[in-house]
C-alpha positions, 0 to 999 in steps of 0.5 A: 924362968931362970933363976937368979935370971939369965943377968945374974948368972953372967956376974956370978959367972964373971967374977968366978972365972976370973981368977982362972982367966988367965990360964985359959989362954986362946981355945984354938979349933981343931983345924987352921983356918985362913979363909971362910965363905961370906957375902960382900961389898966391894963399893955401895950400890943396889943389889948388883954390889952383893958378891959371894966369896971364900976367900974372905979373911977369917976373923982374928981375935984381937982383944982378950975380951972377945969370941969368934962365933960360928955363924948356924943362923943370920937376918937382915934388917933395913939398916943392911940396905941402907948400908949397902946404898953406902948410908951412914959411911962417914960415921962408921968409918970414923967408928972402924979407924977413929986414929986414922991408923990404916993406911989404906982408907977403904972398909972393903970388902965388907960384910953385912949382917947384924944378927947371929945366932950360933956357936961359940968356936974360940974365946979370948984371953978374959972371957970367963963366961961363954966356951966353946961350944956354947950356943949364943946370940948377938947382934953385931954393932954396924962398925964391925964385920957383919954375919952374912959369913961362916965366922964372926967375931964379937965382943963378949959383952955383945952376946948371950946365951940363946933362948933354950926354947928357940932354933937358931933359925928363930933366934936369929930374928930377934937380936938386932930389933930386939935391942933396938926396941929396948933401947927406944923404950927401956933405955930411952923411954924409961919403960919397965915392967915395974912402970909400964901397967896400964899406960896407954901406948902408940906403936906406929909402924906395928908390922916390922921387926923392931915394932912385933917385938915392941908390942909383944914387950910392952904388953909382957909389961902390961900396957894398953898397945895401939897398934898402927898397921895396914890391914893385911897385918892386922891378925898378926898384930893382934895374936902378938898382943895388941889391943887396938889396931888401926889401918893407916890405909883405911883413912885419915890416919891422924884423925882416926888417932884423934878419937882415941885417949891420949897415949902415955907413950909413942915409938915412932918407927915410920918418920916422915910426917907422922912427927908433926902431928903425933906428939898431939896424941900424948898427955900433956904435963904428965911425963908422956913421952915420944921416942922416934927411931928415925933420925938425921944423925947419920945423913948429917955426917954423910953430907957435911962430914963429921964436925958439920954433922955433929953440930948440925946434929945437936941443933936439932934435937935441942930445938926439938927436945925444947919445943915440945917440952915447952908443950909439956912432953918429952921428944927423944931419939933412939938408936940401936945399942948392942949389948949381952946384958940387955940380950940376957933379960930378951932372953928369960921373956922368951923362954918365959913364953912371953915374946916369940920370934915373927918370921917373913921368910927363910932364905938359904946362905945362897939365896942372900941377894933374893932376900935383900931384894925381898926386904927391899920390896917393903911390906915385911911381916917380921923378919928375913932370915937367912939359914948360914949353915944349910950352905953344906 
């Protein structure tokens, strides 16, 4: 494990660097570049929408806090298809331009992709921590240019140094459902390795990406995990740590849940009408909380426009929020947050042993419409992952 821990060494290494920072200027590669390989979408759609290209736009650095990062290993996740299908649009567009200053109101072409694994190639004026040559990995915030690419750019907050123990194949299919299942539970859920010992927790939707590195996590904290799986997942599930695994295809699954102890914490990935019952599984009046990472935020915004969306937004997790806590437990949402700090301490876990990448399948860089369309199929073990630089 490192020490003071991989967190630490990014102050120390902060607050040294920036008395250098600013004789260090832009490190240019050895070669201009103007144009890279990339997938694209030029209009949402199916899968027919992908479109393969060199000559996209080489990323620029724009402000003095970010890097440019070539692009070894990358995955998708269900956020890229709903993106695809053009989900989310309105907020993220407001996100991309929030003055209105371009004057054309497109993001096309736009490039999907949220986890990196690779090699820092330039840095900006202020980054003191990472330099070229450094192998990181981020996930990259869906507002921004994705790395389904050659190059990406990323704030340096964003990144962090890659797990020593891991190939970039395998780095890469951790960030984005990493982050995102630290943000449901520690960030959200106030979980942490000093809290966690002994309380009793429901994962529905164990299988996935974001819910392998949630059961491996809580149970690195030493928690009692119930798993919710199909059957052919379940040996997986156990190797990753689990206690308890339960087939919601082998019965009724909230009545199999009802014969089990009350659970201290529930993460929610599946949504639906899981919603209206699960929150009877937890303890009552005893801080038991509900964390559900299927919302509404970005369909509001999508059908009634920002203002509308917003308003309608806070309706709802008001009413919800005080309806249950009148029942006495929390209800909560969560949503993905990048963050290199966060990705620092996911990190020290995984070169402890304690949590491992989960893989379904490795697609090559030219291969990237078959794994959408393998990711669209359902039924994931784990993650898709895509080998970005096996293309030369």
């Amino acid at each position: 494990m490192l020490s003071p821990g991989a967190a630490g060494w990014r102050a120390l290494r902060w607050a040294g660097g920036q008395a250098r920072a600013w004789v260090r200027g832009l490190r240019a590669s050895p070669r201009a570049w103007s144009a890279m390989p990339s997938w694209v979408i030029d209009r949402y759609g199916s899968n027919e929408v992908l479109r393969f290209t060199r000559d996209m736009m080489f990323p620029i650095i724009h402000f003095p806090n970010e890097v440019i990062i070539r692009v070894h290993a990358a995955s998708l996740n269900p956020i890229d298809l709903s993106m695809r299908r053009g989900y989310g649009a309105t907020a993220l567009n407001m996100k991309r331009d929030p003055l209105k200053l371009k004057t054309e109101e497109t993001e096309f072409p736009l490039t999907l992709g949220r986890d990196v694994s690779g090699v820092v190639m330039e840095c900006g004026l202020s980054v003191s921590y990472f330099k070229p040559g450094d192998e990181v990995w981020a996930a990259i915030p869906p507002w921004k240019q994705g790395t389904l690419s050659e190059f990406v750019v990323a704030s340096g907050n964003e990144v962090s140094f890659k797990p020593k123990c891991l190939s970039h194949i395998e780095a890469a299919a951790l960030p984005y459902v990493g982050l995102t299942a630290w943000s449901a539970l520690n960030q959200v859920g106030g979980l942490n390795k000093s809290n966690c010992s002994g309380k009793r927790i429901l994962i529905l939707g164990a299988s996935g990406g974001v819910g392998t590195f949630a059961v491996q996590l809580v149970k690195a904290w030493g928690a009692h995990v119930t798993a919710v799986c199909s059957h052919d997942a379940s040996t997986l599930v156990k190797k990753l740590g689990a206690d308890d695994v339960i087939d919601y295809k082998s019965g009724n699954l909230e009545e199999q849940l009802k014969t089990l102890p009350l659970f201290d914490f529930i993460l929610d990935n599946v949504g639906g009408s899981t919603e209206k019952w699960a929150l009877d599984l937890l303890k009552k009046w005893s801080g038991a909380t509900y964390v559900t990472l299927v919302t509404p935020f970005l369909i509001n915004m999508d059908k009634l426009g920002v203002a509308d969306g917003m308003l309608q937004t806070g309706v709802t997790i008001g009413s919800k929020t005080l309806k249950h806590l009148l029942k006495g437990v929390h209800y909560r949402w969560a949503f993905f947050t990048p963050s290199g700090p966060s990705l620092d301490e996911i990190a020290e876990l995984v070169n402890s042993g304690k949590i491992q990448p989960v893989i379904d399948e490795v697609f090559s860089f030219s291969e990237v419409p078959k794994a959408f369309l393998k990711l669209e199929g359902g039924h994931a073990r784990g993650k898709t992952v895509i080998n970005v630089i096996s293309r030369q």
